[in-house]
N, C-alpha and C positions, 0 to 999 in steps of 0.2 A: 539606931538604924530605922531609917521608915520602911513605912509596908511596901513602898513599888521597890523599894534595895532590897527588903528581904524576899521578894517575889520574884525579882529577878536574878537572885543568889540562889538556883537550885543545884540540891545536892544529889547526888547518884548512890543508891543504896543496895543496888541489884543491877550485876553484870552478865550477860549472857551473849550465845552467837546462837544461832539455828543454821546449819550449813544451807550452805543452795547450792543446786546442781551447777558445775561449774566455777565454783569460786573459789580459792586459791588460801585469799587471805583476805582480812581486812583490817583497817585501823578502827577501833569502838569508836562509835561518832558520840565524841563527848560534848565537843563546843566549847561553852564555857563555863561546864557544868563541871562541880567537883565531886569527890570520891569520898562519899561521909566514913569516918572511921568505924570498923565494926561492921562492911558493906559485905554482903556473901557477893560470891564469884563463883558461876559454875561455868567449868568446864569437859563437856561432853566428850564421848568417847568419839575416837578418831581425833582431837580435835590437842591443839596447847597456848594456852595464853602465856605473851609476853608483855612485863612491861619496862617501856623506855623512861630514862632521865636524861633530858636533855639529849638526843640519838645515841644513848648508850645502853646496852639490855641489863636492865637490873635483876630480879627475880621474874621466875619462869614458874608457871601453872602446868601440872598433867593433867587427866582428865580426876574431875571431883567435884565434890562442894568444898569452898573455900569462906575463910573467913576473913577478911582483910586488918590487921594487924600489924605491928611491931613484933610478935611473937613470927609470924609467917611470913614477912617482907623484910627479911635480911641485909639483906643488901642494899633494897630502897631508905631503909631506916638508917643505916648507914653512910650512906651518900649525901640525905636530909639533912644528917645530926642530930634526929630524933631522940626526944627522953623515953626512954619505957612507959612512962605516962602520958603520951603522947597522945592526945586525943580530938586533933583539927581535923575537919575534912581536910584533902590534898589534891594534888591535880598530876597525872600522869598519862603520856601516852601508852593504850592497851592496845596490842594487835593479836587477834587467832586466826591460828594457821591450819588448816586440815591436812591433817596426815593419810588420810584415806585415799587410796589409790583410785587414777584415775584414768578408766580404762575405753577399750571401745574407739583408740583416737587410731586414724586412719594416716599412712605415709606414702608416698610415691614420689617418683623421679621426674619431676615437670621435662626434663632432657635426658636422653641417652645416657649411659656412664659405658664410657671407652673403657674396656678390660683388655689386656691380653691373655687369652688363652691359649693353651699350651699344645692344641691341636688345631685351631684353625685360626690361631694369629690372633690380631688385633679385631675384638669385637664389641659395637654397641648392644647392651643391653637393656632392656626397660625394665623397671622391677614396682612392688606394688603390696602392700601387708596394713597390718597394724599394729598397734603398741601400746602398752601400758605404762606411766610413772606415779611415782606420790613425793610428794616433801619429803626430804629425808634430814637432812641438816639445815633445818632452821636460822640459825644465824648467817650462815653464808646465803641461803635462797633468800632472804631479807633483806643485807645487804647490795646483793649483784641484781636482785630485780623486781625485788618488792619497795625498796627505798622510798620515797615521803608519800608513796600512794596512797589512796583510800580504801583503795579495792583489785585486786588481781584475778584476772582470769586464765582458764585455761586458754582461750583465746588469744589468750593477748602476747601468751610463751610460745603456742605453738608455731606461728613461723619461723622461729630461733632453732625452736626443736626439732621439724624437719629440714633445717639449711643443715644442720650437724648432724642428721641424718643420713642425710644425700654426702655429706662430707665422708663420713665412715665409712657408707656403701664402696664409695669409691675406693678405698684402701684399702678396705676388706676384699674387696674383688678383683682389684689391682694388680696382685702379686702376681698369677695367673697360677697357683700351686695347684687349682682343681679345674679338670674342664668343665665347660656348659654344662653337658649333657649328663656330666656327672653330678652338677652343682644342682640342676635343677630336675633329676631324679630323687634326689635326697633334701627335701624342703626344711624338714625338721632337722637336719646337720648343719646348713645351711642359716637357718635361723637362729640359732646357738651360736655360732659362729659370727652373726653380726649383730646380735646381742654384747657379745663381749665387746666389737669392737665401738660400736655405741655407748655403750654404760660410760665409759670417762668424758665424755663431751657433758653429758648430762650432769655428772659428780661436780665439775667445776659451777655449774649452778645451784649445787644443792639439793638436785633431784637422783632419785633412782629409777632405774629404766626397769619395768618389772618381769617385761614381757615384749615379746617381738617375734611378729609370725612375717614370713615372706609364705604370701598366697598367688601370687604369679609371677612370673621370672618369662621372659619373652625377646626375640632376637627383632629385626627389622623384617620386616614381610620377603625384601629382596633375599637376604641372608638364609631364611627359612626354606623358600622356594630349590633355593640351590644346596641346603642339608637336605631335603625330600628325596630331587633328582637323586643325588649321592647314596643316598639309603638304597632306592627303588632298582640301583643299578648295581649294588653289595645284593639284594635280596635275588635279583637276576643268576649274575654268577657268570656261566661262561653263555656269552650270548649266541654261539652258532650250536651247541648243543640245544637250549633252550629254542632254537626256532625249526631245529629238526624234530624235536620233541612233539611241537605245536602242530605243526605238518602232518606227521602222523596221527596225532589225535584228530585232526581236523579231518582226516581219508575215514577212521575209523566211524565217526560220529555217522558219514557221508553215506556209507556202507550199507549202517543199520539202518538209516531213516528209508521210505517207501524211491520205490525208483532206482534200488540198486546198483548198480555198477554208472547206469546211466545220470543217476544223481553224480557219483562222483566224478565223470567225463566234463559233467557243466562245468566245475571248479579245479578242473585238473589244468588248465592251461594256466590259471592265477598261480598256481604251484609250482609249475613246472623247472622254474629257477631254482628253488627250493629243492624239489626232488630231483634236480640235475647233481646241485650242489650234493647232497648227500648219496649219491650213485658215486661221487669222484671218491668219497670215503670210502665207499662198500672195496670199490674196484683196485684198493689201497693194498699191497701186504698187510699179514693178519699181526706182524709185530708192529705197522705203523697204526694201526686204525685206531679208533679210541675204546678203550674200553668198554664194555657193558655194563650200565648202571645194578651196582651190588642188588642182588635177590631178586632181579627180571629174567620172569619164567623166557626159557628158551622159547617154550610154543607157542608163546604170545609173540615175541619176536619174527618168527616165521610169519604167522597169518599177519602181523602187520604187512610186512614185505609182500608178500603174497598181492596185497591188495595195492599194496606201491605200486609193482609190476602190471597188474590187471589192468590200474589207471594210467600205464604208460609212462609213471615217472621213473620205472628198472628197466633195464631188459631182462630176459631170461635168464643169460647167464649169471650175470651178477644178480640173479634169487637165485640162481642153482648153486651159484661158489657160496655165498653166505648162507644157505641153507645149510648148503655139507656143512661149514665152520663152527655153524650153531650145532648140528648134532653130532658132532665129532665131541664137543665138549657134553654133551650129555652121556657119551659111550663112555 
């Protein structure tokens, strides 16, 4: 063999990976370079080397130092028809895979997902978290998506990974078995919940899903605006009680501030509907009227009325009959 054969016959005697942020897997860039027998082989924690014959996985590395052999290459030495004395360099594709989870990746719903809910029907939702996965099954995530690469990213999975995201979401939420308001009170139930339904999209590629937080959960702005109203008008209640309520706080405020009675004369004609309307109540029999809100002092009751009358929204009598009423119940 001359010197430029034997110089461009180089042998590989030392195999390694040093992870990088981001990367998946890679195939050893060997070239045409072979595998002197006797070559150490480390493999780092987090990490598992494979090697192929011909796209087939012969023997598998954990993390360690290795020594490359016939004694430790089973099944390559077998496939070869290696002698136990076997002592050529040889040529094999090596690929390491990182097992270490990789976390901090972001998901959301580029489009609404239609749910029905079970209290307000059919509704768009936009939803919004993160997730974590690692390699889990080596031979299958090799197969389905690492195949004659050189090099895989997590880049390169990730739009796979949220389309079967947004796929799950949709099922998950689908059912309509919990409503909105319920789903997105309880974020941490909620994210368990589509964890599970997530993790087998992921398992067919060989990956495991580690983690999955939903950090916002939100309806259409229109949607929203009309649960407010809805809320603000449960928080109401009965609304002609509530504006006779108003009214009278509104004479009482009027009372105390300077200008006395005179004060509330200015804003007594803006009321006057108002105090018309609740004079039809007073003037009511005392089984139809409405009741008195539980624990209001009778005497408070009076001096409001009192000042109703002053400002001309009672007359007399209806403060004198509701007076008697109030203190008949005090006797």
């Amino acid at each position: 063999m001359g010197l430029l054969d034997f110089l461009s016959k180089q042998f590989v005697d030392v195999i390694d990976w040093v992870d990088e942020p981001g990367v998946l897997a890679i195939r050893y860039p060997m070239k045409d370079r072979e595998i002197q027998t006797g070559a150490q082989l480390t493999v780092r924690e987090g990490q598992k080397a494979f090697f192929y014959n011909e796209g087939q996985i012969a023997d598998i590395f954990l993390p360690g130092l290795h020594r490359l052999d016939t004694g430790n290459m089973p099944i390559l030495t077998a496939l070869m028809n290696w002698d136990k004395g076997f002592a050529s360099p040889f040529k094999s594709d090596i690929f390491f895979f990182t097992s270490r989870e990789q976390a901090g990746l972001k998901w959301g719903t580029a489009q609404p997902i239609t749910v029905r809910d079970k209290e307000f029907g059919p509704l768009r939702i936009r939803a919004f978290g993160s997730y974590s996965f690692r390699v889990e099954d080596v031979p299958v995530f090799a197969a389905k998506l690492m195949g004659t690469l050189d090099q895989l990213t997590v880049a390169d999975v990730e739009p796979q990974l949220r389309g079967a995201i947004a796929t799950a979401l949709a099922s998950g939420l689908g059912g309509g078995e919990t409503a909105f308001v319920d789903l997105a009170g309880d974020q941490a139930a909620l994210s368990e919940k589509l964890l599970a339904a997530v993790a087998p999209a992921f398992e067919q590629w060989g990956l495991k899903c580690c983690s999955f937080f939903v950090e916002s959960l939100s309806l259409p702005e229109a949607v929203q605006e009309h649960l407010d109203k809805a809320s603000s008008m449960r928080v109401v209640g009965d609304l002609d009680r509530y504006v006779r309520f108003q009214t009278a706080e509104a004479i009482d405020t009027a009372a105390a501030q300077s200008g006395g009675v005179a004060g509330i004369g200015a804003g007594a004609a803006a009321g006057m509907a108002i105090g018309q309307s609740m004079a039809g109540g007073f003037a009511q029999p005392a089984a139809q009227s409405a009741p008195a809100q539980p624990g209001e002092d009778p005497y408070q009751q009076i001096e409001k009325l009192h000042r109703l009358m002053t400002a001309g929204a009672i007359t007399q009598d209806e403060f004198d009959a509701k007076k008697a009423a109030l203190l008949a119940k005090i006797g």
